[in-house]
N, C-alpha and C positions, 0 to 999 in steps of 0.2 A: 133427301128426307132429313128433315134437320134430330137430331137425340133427343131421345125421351127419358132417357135415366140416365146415371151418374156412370155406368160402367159405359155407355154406349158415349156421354160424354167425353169421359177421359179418352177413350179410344180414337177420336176424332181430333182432342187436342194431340197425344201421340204422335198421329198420322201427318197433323202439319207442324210440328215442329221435327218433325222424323227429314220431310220435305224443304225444309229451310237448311236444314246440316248438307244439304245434298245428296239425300241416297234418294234413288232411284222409284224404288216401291220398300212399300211399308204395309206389313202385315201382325197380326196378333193371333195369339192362338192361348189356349189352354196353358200352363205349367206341368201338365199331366205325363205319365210316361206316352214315348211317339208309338205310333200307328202302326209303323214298322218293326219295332221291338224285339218282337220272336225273327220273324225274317231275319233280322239280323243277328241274331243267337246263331240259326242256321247255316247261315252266310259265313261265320268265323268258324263255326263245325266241317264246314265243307273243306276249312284249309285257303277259301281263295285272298284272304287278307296275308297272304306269302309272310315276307320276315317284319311286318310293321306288326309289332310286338306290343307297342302300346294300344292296339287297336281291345284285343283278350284283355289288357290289362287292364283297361278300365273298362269292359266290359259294362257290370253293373252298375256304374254309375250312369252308362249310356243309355241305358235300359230304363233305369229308374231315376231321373234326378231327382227328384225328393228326397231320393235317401242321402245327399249333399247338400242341396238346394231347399229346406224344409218350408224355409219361409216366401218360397217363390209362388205367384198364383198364376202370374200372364208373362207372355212370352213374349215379346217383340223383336219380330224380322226384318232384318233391311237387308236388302240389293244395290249393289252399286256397280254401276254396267262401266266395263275395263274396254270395250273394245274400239281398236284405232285402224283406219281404212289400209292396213299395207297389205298384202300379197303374196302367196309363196314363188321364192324365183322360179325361173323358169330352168330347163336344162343346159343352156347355154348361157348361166352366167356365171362361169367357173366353181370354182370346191365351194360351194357355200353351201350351211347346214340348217335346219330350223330349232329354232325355241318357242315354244309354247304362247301364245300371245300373253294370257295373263304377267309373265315374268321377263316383257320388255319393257317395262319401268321399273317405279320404286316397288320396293316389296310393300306389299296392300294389307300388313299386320298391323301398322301405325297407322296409316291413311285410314283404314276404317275403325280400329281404338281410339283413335282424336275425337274423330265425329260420334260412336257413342258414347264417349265420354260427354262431350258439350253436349247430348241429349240429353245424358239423364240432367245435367245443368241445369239447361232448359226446362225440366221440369219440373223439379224442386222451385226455381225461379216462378215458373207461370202457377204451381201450387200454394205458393208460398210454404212448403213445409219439407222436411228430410222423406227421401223417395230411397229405399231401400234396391238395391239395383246392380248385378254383376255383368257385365259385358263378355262375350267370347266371339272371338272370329278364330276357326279355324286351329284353334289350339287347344281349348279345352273336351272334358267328357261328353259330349254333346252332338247328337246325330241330326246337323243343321238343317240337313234338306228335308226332313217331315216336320220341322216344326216349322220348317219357310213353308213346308207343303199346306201342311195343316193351317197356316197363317193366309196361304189364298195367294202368294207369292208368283208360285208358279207350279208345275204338274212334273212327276217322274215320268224322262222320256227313256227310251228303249235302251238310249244308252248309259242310263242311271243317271245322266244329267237334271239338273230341274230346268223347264223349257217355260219362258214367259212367252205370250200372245205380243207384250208390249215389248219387250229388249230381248227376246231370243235366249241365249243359254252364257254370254258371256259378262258373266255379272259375277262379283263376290257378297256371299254370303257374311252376317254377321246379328249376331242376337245380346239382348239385353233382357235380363231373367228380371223380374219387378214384382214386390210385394204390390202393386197395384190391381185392385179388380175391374180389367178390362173386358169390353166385349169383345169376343171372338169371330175373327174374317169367317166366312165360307171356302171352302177348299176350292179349286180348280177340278174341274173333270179329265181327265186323259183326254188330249185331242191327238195322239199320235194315229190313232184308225191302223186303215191295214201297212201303212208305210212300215219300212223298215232298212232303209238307205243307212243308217249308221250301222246297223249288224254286219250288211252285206261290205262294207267299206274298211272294218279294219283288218287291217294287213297281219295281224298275229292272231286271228280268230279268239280276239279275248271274251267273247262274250257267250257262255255259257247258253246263253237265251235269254230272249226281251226282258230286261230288268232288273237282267244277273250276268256281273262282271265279274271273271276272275284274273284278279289285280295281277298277277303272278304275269299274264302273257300281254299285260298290256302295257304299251309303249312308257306313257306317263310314268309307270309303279320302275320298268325296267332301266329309265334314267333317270331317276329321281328316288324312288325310295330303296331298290335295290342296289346294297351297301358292294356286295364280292363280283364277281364277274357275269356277266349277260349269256346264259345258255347260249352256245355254239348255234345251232339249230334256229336260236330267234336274233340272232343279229341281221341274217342280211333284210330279212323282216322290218328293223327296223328303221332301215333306210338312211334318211339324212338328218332323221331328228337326234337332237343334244340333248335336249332337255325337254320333255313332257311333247305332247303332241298335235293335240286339234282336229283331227283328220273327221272322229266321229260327232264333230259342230262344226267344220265346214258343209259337211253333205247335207245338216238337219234344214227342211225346209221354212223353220221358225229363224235363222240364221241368215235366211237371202239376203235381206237389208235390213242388219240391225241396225239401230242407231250407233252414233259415235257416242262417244263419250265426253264428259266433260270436263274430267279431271285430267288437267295436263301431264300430272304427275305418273301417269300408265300407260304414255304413247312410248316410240322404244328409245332409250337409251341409242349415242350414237354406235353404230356398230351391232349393234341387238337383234335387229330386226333384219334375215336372211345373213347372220352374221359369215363373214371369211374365215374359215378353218384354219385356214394353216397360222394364220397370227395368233390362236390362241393356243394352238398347241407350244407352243413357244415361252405362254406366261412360266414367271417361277412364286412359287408361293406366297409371295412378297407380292409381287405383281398383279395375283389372282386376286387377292382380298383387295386389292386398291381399286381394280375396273370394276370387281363386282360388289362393294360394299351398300347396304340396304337394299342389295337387287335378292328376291327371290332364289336365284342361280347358285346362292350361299350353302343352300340346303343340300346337296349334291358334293357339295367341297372339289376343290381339285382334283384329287383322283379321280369322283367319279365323273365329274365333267368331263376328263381330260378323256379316261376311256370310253365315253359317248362320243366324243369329237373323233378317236381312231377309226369305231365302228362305222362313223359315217364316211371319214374317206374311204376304207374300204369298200364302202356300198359303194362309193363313186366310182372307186376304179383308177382313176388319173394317176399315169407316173410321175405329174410333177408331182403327188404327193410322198414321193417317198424320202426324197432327204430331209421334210419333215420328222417321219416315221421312223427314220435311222435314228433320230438325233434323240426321239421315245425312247427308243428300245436301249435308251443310258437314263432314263426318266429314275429319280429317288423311287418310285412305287412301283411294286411289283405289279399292280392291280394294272397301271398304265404300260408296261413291258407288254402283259401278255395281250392285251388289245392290240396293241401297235406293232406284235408280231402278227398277232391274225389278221391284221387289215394288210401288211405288208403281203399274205400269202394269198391275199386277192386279189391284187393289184399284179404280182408275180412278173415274172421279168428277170433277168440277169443280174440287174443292181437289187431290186429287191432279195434274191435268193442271196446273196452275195452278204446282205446286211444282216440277215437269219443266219445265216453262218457263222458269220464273227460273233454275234453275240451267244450264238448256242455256244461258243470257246470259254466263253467268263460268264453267263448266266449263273449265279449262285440259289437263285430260287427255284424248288423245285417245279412249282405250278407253271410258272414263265416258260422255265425247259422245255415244261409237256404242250407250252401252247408253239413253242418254235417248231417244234419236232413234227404237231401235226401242221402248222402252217407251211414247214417244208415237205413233208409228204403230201401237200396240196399241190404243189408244183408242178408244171409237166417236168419230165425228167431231164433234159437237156439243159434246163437253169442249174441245175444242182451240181454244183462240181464236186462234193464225196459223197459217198454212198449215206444212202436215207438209214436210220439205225432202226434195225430190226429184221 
């Protein structure tokens, strides 16, 4: 149906020059406070946004952009689908860990800031006139997925992902706020029915219930935004991932066969994709920011990369991982010590007990101590050649 008025026109010019940049799908919505709002007032009350601090902090503005945003009236969402056909290894391809698919390319902060940049180009050009226009992916106050929801995007699934019918759930998000008066998409309805394969599928029961996650127990928040050490209790939980997860968008069945993607620049990096552990425990800080510069993995830093990388070989078990682990447990950060004792007292064994010894001798941090101490009270007793303290 071709437009019949000026907002339903603009909207349609939008939508294909939105389409020309390459994003995916393109939606429009209101500038109005999101749908979700109070929900999520609730959702920071509850505690489950853990130590992401800036989440409370900008609270109000996430609540209400108008009270920043005064001059904004339409909202425009894009998607741009990240995913690349590779597979998680199997158990027989030695110590190898996972990363999150999104964060095996370039980090997707610039790749999709380019392209809304050239959109709003685009549209001042095809206007002829100054288009008033702030762009955010992923960084500013801004609660994206109701306003991609409300844009018609795509639908809140169970497991607080937004789920497209056309590309599934592995797409980023990005919005461009615009004094223009657009007409506004139709929202998607829930198609998740009675399924609930991503609730029953994650391995740290982080989900409260359908459409409430608390960030605190899930894999993603515990390598990636959780700054000190990963509860005792949820490491072996989380298995062999480094960084961020996937597990509850492998199971989703809008995920069977998503399309690929198009942008080369988000297949994995060499080494990225089901990367080898032990070489990365090895980077020195120099080293780290050289492999992983504009990669996503940045956000994490070294330390906490490094203590995701211990926890997973511990989940592995393997004793060739431990002369890795030894050579940790003299790591500059404490944060990386006490992991690399705990994974050491999983893995257990004579050389392992042998390497928590020595360093419970010159350990200077306290926390570290306390994690060698119960990593060798984990022991059977026979590895232990002096007596357990206590």
């Amino acid at each position: 149906m071709e437009p019949t008025t000026e907002p339903e026109r603009l909207a349609r010019l939008v939508k294909d020059l939105g389409r020309q940049q390459g994003f995916d799908l393109v939606g429009i919505s209101p500038a109005s406070p999101p749908p979700h709002e109070a929900s999520f007032a609730e959702w920071l009350k509850e505690g489950y946004a853990g130590e992401m601090a800036y989440l409370p902090r900008t609270e109000a503005k996430r609540r209400h952009p108008g009270s920043f945003l005064p001059w904004a009236k339409s909202v425009i969402s894009v998607a741009l689908n990240y995913y690349s056909p590779f597979q998680r290894p199997t158990s027989n391809e030695g110590l190898r860990g996972w990363i999150a698919r999104y964060a095996w390319g370039d980090d997707y902060h610039g790749i999709m800031e380019e392209r809304l940049a050239a959109l709003h180009r685009a549209l001042e050009e095809a206007l002829a006139h100054p288009v008033r226009a702030r762009p955010y992916v992923d960084a500013g106050p801004v609660l994206e997925r109701d306003f991609a929801a409300r844009a018609g995007i795509g639908w809140f699934g169970k497991n607080t992902n937004l789920l497209s019918t056309e590309i599934g759930s592995y797409f980023f998000l990005g919005e461009l706020f615009t004094d223009l008066d657009l007409a506004p998409d139709t929202p998607i309805r829930d198609r998740c029915g009675q399924c609930t394969l991503c609730l029953q599928a994650c391995p740290t029961n982080a989900f409260v219930g359908p459409y409430v996650l608390d960030a605190r127990r899930c894999i993603s928040y515990l390598t990636i935004e959780l700054k000190g050490a990963i509860p005792r209790d949820l490491r072996p939980l989380v298995g062999i991932h480094v960084f961020g997860c996937d597990i509850c968008q492998e199971v989703c069945p809008y995920n069977t066969k998503p399309p690929v993607s198009t942008e080369a620049a988000f297949f994995p990096r060499e080494g990225l994709h089901a990367p080898d552990l032990l070489p990365l425990l090895a980077l020195t800080e120099e080293e780290f920011r050289t492999r992983f510069r504009n990669s996503p993995i940045t956000r994490a830093k070294r330390r906490g990369f490094f203590r995701n990388v211990c926890v997973a070989l511990g989940n592995l078990r393997d004793p060739s991982a431990i002369p890795g682990l030894t050579a940790a447990l003299a790591d500059p950060e404490p944060l990386v010590r006490g992991h690399a004792a705990w994974a050491l007292g999983q893995i257990g064994g004579a050389a392992a007990a042998a390497a928590l010894e020595a360093a419970a001798s010159r350990e200077p941090d306290p926390a570290v101590r306390e994690e060698i101490q119960a990593a060798l009270a984990a022991l059977p007793a026979q590895s232990v050649s002096t007596p357990r303290p206590g």
